[in-house]
Phi, psi and omega in degrees: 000124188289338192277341182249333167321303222271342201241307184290340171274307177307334174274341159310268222288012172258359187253326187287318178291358186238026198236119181238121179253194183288184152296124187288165161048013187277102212266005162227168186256181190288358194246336180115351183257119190324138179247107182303165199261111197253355182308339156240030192234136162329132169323307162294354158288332214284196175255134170318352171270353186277333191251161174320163170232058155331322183294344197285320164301270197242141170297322176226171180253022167249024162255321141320300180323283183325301176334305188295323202270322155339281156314307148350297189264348176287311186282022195254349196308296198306348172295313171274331172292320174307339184291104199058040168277351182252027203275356188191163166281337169322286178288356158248012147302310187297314181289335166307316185295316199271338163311322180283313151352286190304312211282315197275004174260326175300311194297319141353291170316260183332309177283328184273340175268001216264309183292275159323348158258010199248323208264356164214064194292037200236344178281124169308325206288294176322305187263033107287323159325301186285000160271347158246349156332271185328282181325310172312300167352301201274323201280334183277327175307298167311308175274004164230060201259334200263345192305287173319321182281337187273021275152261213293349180286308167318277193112139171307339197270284188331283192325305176312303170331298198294339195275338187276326172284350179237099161288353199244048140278331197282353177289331198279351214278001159289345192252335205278307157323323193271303180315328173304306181291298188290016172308345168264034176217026193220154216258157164280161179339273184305342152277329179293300202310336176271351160274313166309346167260016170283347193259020152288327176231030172274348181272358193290308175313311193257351142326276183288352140294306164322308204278304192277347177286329197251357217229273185297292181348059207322151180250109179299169186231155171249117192266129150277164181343316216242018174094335183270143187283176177198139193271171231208026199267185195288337178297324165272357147287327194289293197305257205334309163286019121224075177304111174274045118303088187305335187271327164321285204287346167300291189317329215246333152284318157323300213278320166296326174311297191299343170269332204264315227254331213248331178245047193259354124347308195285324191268340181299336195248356107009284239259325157334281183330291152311315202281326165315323179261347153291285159355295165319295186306306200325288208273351187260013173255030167057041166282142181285308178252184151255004177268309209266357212240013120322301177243000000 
């Protein structure tokens, strides 16, 4: 759905900017001083300045919970709202609202179990969190399944209308405009809702990547120049290659590639997989490709 993408995303990134992490890949902090290598050490072990500072999101994880149950009962909201939400502008500023509501209450959810499954992917617990992240998600999808086609039932002339009587419409009119224009490429009711539960195993290919590059994945060790070892996991590949050593940074692309190589069946049906589900999304919104169906 184009219209909740588009609104779900601007609370990603107003949520990722207002959460400040380190420098990725960096070996020093802002003062100038070398950052010990926590990359192979338990979450509970690191020092608390090295890490996300999650409680900033939620203090605990059974406020998470609430959260979730919260969000949960906002979207149980949208069934009576939906009814004639474009029938004024009132109600369709109001259902605008409590949808943004949601995404920015979702975007929480999601980024604090997202954080948190990423800094221990080996916790089972995190990573169910983020699988009922997703699910809710997928379940939120499904129900503003109708947002778009009642969006082309309007019309650019109503809407416009509706923007001179409402101002406080005018934030939604790039997206709302942008549904308008792509209208041959938008599913009826009852077909989106069946795409939308695609997003239950759509995340599946860079999930399990994720899981065998950080988790499974043996790590060869490296001797540098100078005598010191090194495990070989992507934090310390990402630092090392670029490296001002050339043989550092040669030694540190060679020896991961080449370890990374022994499993490249496994990542070739990875990446079928992604390219394949782009493949999907394209062609079953009636995109000639997947590049036009992008841009």
């Amino acid at each position: 759905m184009k219209l909740k993408h588009f609104l779900y995303l601007i609370m990603i990134i107003a949520m990722a900017i207002s959460i400040s992490p380190l420098t990725l890949f960096s070996a020093e902090n802002e003062t100038g001083a070398e950052i010990p290598d926590y990359s192979l050490t338990g979450r509970k072990d690191i020092p608390p300045e090295y890490t996300w500072r999650v409680e900033d999101i939620y203090p605990t994880l059974a406020e998470w919970e609430k959260a979730n149950t919260q969000v949960t009962e906002m979207m149980g909201q949208l069934e009576t709202m939906s009814s004639g939400w474009t029938g004024s502008p009132k109600s369709m500023l109001a259902l605008l609202d409590h949808v943004s509501t949601i995404f920015r209450e979702m975007s929480k959810l999601i980024i604090y179990a997202e954080l948190q499954g990423d800094s221990d992917l080996g916790n089972p617990l995190f990573q169910q969190m983020k699988g009922k992240a997703q699910n809710l998600n997928v379940q939120l999808d499904v129900k503003l399944a109708f947002m778009d086609a009642d969006v082309l039932k309007l019309g650019q002339e109503a809407f416009e209308q509706y923007v001179q009587k409402e101002p406080g419409l005018k934030p939604y009119s790039f997206q709302i405009e942008k549904t308008l224009r792509e209208k041959t490429h938008i599913l009826p009711v009852e077909e989106e809702k069946i795409y939308s539960y695609s997003g239950l195993f759509s995340n599946t290919p860079k999930d399990v990547s994720g899981i065998l590059n950080n988790v499974e994945l043996p790590q060869p060790e490296i001797t540098l120049p100078d005598g010191k070892k090194i495990t070989l996991n992507y934090a310390n590949y990402a630092l090392y290659r670029g490296d001002k050593n050339p043989a550092v940074r040669k030694l540190a692309m060679s020896t991961y590639w080449e370890n990374h190589k022994k499993f490249e069946n496994t990542f070739a049906t990875l990446l079928n997989g992604a390219v394949n589900e782009h493949f999907f999304d394209a062609h079953i919104h009636h995109y000639t490709d997947c590049l036009e169906s992008k841009l």
